[in-house]
Each structure stands twice: as C-alpha cells, then as structure tokens.
N, C-alpha and C positions, 0 to 999 in steps of 0.2 A: 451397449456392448459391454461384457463383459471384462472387467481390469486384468491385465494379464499381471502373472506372479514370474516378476524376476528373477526366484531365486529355482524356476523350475523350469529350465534349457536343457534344448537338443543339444548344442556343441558344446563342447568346451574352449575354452578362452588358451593360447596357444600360450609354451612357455616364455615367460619374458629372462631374459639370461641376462647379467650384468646388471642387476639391478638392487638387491640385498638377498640376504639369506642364504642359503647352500650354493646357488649357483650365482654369485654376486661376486666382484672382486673382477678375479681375471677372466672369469665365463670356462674354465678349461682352457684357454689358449695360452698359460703360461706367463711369463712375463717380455712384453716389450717384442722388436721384430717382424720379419715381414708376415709372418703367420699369424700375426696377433692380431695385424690388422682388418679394418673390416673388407670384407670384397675381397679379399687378396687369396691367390688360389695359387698353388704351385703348381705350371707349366709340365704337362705331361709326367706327373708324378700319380703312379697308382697302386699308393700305401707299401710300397717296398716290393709288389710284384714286377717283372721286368715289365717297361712301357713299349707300348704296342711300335713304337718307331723303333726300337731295335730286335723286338723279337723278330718284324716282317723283314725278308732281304730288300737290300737296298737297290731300286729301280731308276731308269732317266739320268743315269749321270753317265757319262763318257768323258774320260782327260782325253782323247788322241783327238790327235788335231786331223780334220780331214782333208786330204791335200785336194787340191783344184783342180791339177792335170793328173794323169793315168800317166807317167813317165815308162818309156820303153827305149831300150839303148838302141845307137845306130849299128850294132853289131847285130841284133835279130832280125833288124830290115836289112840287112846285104845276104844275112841267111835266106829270107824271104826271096830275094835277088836273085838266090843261087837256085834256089827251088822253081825258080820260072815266071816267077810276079815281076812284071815290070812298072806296075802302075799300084803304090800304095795307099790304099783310107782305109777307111773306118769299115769297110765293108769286106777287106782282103785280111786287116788285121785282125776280125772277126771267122772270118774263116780259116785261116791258120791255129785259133783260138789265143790270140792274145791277148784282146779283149772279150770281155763277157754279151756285154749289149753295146749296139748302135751310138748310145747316147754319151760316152764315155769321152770326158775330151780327152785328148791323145798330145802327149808331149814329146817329143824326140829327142834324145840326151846323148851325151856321151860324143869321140869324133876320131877314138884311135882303130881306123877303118881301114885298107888298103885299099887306095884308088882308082884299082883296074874294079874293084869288086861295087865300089857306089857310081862307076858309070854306067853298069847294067840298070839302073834305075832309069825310066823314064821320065817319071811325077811323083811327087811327093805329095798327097793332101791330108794333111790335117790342122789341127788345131793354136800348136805353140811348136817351137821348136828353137834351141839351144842357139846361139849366136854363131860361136865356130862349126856347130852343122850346118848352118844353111849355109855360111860363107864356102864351108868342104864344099856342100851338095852343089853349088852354083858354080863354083870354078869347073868342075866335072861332069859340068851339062846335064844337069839334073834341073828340071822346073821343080819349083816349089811355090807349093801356094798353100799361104796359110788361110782358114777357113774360120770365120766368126761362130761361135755356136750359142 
C-alpha cells in the first residue's frame, strides 16, 4: 500500500478559537458574563430584530372567569308567566330565547316579584336557584325542583 501524505487533505481542520494568536484571549466574546460563557445562548433574542413571540398576537389566554350557572332574574320568569308559560326549564327558556342551547345550567336570582304574578307559575325546573326564590316560589305554591346537570 501506498503511504498516504499528511500534508495532502480533503478537509480542513476546523477553527480552534481561544487558544493563541488572533483569535485567542477572549474568542470575540468580550470579557466575563453570561454570553462569555460557553453553551450559554440568549433566550429568544434574534440579534436586535423583534422576536417572533411579540411580533405574533397573543393567543390562549382569557382573564374572565367563566361563571358556572347561566343566572336569569325572577323578574323574566313571571314575564314568561304573563305570556302564558306556566311550566318553566330549559326548553321554554330556550324558546322564549333566554338561553342559547339546552345545556346551559340555569340559575334563577333575584326575588323583588309581586306575588299574585309568581302564583301563575306551576313548576319551576332547573338547575340552582337563589335561596329567597325558592323560599318566595314555595310559599306561593310554586313546585320547584331543582335538577342535577
């Protein structure tokens, strides 16, 4: 076999930085600090161009807190009342449109009602309901039945 000559290569030998001569010393990294170090990369930093997390808008966040129940005053169910409903859920408060879909739980709030106007109520069903309304609804022979959803 033929001796191969050393000094007559395909590649070249890559720079070695930080070692003497021109690029010995600090390597270009300055002196001292977290850029000096080795491995150390600055965190979405892309050379003084704006980084890509503020130029895109911001997605997936929402502060508002989402409430549990769908709250609706006793004052649009005795309206409901007046209109001819005598039996209220989820399926008459959707036809009146108070609610949007079926699945909505329904809360019933509020209790400054006149009396004559929540006996026209037969049944109450939904989901929660206010403490001083069910105690109103029940004095004035209103069934109420709350419904687990």
């Amino acid at each position: 076999m033929a001796e191969m000559n050393k000094f007559n290569k395909s590649t070249k030998n890559r720079k070695r930085t930080g070692r003497s001569g021109c690029r010995g010393g600090t390597s270009g990294r300055g002196h001292k600090g977290y850029k000096a170090r080795s491995g150390s990369v600055v965190k979405g930093f892309e050379g003084g161009q704006t980084p890509i997390y503020r130029r895109l808008p911001m997605r997936g966040f929402n502060s508002n807190k989402v409430s549990k129940y769908f709250a609706i005053s006793l004052k649009k169910i005795v309206a409901m009342a007046n209109l001819g409903f005598d039996i209220i859920d989820n399926n008459t408060l959707k036809e009146v449109g108070y609610i949007k879909n079926l699945v909505e739980k329904v809360k019933i709030i509020g209790s400054d009602v006149d009396i004559k106007d929540i006996s026209k109520i037969k049944e109450i069903s939904v989901c929660a309901m206010s403490a001083s309304v069910k105690k109103n609804c029940e004095d004035n022979g209103v069934k109420v039945v709350l419904e687990d959803n």
